[in-house]
Backbone as ProteinMPNN parsed JSONL, in Angstrom:
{"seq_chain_A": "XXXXXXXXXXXXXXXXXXXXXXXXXXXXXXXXXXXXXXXXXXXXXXXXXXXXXXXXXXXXXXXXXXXXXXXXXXXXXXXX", "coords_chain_A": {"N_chain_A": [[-29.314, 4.321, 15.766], [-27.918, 4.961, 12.789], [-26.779, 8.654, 11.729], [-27.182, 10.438, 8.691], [-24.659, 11.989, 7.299], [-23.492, 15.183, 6.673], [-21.696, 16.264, 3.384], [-20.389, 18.58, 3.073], [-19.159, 19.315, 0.233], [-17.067, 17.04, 0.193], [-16.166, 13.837, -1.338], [-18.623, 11.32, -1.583], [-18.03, 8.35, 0.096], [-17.939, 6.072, -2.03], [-16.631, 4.307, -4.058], [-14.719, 5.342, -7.402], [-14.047, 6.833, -9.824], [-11.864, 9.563, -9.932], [-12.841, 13.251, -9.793], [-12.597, 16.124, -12.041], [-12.44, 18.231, -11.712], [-10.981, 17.514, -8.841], [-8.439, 15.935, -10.376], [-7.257, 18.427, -11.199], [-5.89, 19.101, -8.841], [-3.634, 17.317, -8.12], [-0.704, 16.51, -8.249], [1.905, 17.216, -10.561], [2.932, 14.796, -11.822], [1.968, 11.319, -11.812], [0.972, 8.334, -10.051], [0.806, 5.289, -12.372], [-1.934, 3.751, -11.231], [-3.282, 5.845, -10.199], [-3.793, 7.106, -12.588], [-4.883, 5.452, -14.066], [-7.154, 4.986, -12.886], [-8.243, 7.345, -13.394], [-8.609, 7.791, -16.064], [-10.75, 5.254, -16.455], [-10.032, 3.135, -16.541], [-8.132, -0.203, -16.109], [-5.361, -0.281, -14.522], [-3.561, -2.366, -15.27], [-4.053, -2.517, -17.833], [-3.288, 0.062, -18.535], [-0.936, 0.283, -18.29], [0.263, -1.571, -20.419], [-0.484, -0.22, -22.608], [1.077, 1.644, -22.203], [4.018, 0.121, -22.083], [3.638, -0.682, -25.008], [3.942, 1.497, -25.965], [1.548, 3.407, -27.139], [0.525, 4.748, -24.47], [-2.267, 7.075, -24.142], [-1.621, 9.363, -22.708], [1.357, 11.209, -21.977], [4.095, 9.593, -20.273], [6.559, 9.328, -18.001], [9.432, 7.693, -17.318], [10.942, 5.732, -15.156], [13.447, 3.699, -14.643], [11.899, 0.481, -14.134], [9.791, 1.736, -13.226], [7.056, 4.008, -14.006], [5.463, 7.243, -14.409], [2.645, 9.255, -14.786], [1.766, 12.182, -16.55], [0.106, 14.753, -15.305], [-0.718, 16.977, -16.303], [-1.461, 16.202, -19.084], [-3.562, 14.406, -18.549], [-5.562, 15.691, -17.521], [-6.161, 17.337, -20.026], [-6.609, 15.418, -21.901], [-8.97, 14.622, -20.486], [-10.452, 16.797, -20.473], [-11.189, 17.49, -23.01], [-12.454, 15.194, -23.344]], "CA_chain_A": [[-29.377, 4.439, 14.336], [-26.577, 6.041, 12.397], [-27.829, 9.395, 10.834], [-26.263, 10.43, 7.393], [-23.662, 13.667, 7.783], [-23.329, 15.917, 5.404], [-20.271, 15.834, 2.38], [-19.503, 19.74, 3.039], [-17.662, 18.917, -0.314], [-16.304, 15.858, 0.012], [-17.13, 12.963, -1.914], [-18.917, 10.166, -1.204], [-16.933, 7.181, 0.676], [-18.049, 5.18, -2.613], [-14.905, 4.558, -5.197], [-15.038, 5.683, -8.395], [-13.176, 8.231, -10.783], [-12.201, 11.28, -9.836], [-13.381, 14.287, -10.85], [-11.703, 16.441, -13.014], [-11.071, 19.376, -9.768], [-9.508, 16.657, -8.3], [-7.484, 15.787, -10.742], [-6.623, 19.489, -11.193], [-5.136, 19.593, -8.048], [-2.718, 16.13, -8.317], [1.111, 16.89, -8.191], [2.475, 17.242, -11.874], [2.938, 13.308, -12.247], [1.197, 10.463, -10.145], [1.505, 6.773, -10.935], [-0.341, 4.537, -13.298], [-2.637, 3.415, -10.946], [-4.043, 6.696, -10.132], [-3.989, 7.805, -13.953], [-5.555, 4.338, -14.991], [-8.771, 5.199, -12.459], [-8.845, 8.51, -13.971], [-9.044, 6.882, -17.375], [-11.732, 4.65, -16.354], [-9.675, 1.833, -17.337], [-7.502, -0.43, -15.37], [-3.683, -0.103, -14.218], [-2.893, -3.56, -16.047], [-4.56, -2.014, -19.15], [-2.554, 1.267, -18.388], [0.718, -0.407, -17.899], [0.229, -2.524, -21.514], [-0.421, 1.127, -23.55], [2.645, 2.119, -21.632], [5.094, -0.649, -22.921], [3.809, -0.893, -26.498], [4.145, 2.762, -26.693], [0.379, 3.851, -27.313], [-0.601, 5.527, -23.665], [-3.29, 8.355, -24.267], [-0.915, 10.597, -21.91], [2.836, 11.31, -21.352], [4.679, 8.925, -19.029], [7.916, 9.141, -17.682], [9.977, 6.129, -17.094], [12.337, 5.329, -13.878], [14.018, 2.241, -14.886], [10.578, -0.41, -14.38], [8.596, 2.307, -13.151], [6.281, 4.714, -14.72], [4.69, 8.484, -13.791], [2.111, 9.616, -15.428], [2.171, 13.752, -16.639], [-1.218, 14.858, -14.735], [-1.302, 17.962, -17.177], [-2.06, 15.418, -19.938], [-4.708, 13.547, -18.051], [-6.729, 16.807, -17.659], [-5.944, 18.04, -21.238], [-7.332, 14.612, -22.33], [-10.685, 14.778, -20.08], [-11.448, 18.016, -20.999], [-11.453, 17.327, -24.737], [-13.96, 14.487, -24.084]], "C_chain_A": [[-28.499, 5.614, 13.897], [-27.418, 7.506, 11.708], [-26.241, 10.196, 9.793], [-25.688, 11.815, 7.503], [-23.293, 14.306, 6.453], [-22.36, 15.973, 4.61], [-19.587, 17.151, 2.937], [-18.212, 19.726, 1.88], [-17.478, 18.061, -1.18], [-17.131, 15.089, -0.652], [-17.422, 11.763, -1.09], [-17.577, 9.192, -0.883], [-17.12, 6.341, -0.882], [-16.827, 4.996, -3.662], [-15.28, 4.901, -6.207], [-14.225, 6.681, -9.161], [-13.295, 8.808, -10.13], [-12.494, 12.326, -10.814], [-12.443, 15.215, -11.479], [-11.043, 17.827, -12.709], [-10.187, 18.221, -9.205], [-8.251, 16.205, -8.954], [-6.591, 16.953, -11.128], [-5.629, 19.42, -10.315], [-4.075, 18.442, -7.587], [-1.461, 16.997, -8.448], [0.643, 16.651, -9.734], [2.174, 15.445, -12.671], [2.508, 12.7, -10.809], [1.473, 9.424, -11.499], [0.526, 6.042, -11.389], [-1.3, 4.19, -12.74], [-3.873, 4.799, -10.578], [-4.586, 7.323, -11.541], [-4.865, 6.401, -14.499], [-6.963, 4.453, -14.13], [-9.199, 6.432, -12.752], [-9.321, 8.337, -15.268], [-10.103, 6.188, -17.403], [-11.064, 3.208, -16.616], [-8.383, 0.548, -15.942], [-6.185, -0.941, -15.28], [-3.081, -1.197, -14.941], [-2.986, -3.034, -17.981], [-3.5, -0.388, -19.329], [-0.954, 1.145, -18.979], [1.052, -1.26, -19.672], [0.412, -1.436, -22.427], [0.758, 1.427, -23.183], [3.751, 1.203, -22.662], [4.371, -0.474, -24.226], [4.192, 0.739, -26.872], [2.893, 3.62, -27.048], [-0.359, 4.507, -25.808], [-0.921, 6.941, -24.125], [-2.097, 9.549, -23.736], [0.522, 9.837, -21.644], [3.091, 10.682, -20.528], [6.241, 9.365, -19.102], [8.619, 8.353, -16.772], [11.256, 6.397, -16.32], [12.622, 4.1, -13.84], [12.174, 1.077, -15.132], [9.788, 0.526, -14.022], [8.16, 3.739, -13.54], [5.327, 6.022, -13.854], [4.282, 8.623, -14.843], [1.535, 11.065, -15.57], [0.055, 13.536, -16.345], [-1.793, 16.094, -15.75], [-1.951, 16.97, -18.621], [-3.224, 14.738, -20.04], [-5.425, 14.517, -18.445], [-6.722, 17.456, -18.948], [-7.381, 16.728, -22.237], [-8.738, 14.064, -21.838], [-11.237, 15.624, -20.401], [-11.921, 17.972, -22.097], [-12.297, 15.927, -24.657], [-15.33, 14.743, -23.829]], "O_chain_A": [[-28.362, 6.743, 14.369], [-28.553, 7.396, 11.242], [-25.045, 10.38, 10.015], [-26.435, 12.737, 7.832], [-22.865, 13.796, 5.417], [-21.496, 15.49, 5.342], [-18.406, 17.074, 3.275], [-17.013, 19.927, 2.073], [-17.553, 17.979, -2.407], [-18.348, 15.248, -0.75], [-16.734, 11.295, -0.183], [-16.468, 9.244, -1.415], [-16.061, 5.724, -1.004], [-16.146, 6.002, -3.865], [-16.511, 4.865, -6.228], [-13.722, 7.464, -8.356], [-14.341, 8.992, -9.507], [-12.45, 12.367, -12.043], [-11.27, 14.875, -11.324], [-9.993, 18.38, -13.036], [-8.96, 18.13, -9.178], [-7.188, 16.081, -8.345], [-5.401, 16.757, -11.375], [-4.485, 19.622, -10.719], [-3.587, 18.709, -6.489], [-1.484, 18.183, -8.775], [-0.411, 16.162, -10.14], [1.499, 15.087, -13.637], [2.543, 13.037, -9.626], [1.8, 9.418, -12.686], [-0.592, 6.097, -10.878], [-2.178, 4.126, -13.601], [-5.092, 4.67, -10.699], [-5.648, 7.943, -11.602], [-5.532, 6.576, -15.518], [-7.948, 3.992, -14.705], [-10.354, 6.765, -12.485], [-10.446, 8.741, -15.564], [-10.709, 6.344, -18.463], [-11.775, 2.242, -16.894], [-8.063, 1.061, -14.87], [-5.863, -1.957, -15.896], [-1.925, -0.965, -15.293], [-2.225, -3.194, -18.935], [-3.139, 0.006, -20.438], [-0.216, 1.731, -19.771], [2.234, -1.453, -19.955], [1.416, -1.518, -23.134], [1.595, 1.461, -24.085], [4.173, 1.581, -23.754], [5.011, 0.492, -24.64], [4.669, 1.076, -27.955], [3.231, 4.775, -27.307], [-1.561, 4.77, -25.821], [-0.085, 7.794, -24.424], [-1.813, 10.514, -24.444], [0.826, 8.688, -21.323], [2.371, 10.931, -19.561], [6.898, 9.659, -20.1], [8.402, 8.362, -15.56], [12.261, 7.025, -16.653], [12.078, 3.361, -13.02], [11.523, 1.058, -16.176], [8.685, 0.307, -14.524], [8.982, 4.639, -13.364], [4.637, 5.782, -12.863], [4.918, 8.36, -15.863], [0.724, 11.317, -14.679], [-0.812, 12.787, -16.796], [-2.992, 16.23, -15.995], [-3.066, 17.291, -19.032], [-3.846, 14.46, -21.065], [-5.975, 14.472, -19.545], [-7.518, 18.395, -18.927], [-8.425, 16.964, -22.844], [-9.478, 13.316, -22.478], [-12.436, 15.565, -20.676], [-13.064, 18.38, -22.303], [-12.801, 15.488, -25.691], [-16.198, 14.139, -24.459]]}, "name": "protein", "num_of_chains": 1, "seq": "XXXXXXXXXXXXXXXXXXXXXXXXXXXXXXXXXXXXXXXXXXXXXXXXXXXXXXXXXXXXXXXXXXXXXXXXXXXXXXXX"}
């Protein structure tokens, strides 16, 4: 019988948002998929705000693909 080991920390194996230390410590920009599970929302839904022009946070565009400014993310969790 397995016995349960302590986090020291870490989070749970379960998926879910990160938290909002973790997202502190993200490089500058990360890509829609990581910014659309910080959002709560998902990367297709991310990617749609993106093209019309309405994402919550700063992107910056490399021909088809998209970074998303990590100082923005955390600017826009803190203020909710």
């Amino acid at each position: 019988m397995a016995t349960e080991q302590p986090l020291d920390g870490l989070r749970a194996a379960v998926p879910g948002p990160p938290t909002l230390e973790e997202i502190r410590a993200w490089p500058a920009t990360v890509g829609v998929p990581d910014a659309a599970k910080a959002l709560g929302i998902s990367k297709s839904h991310l990617h749609a705000l993106i093209k019309r022009g309405e994402s919550p946070i700063r992107t910056l565009s490399f021909g088809a693909r998209h970074r998303c400014v990590t100082a923005d993310l955390v600017r826009l969790l803190e203020a909710a």
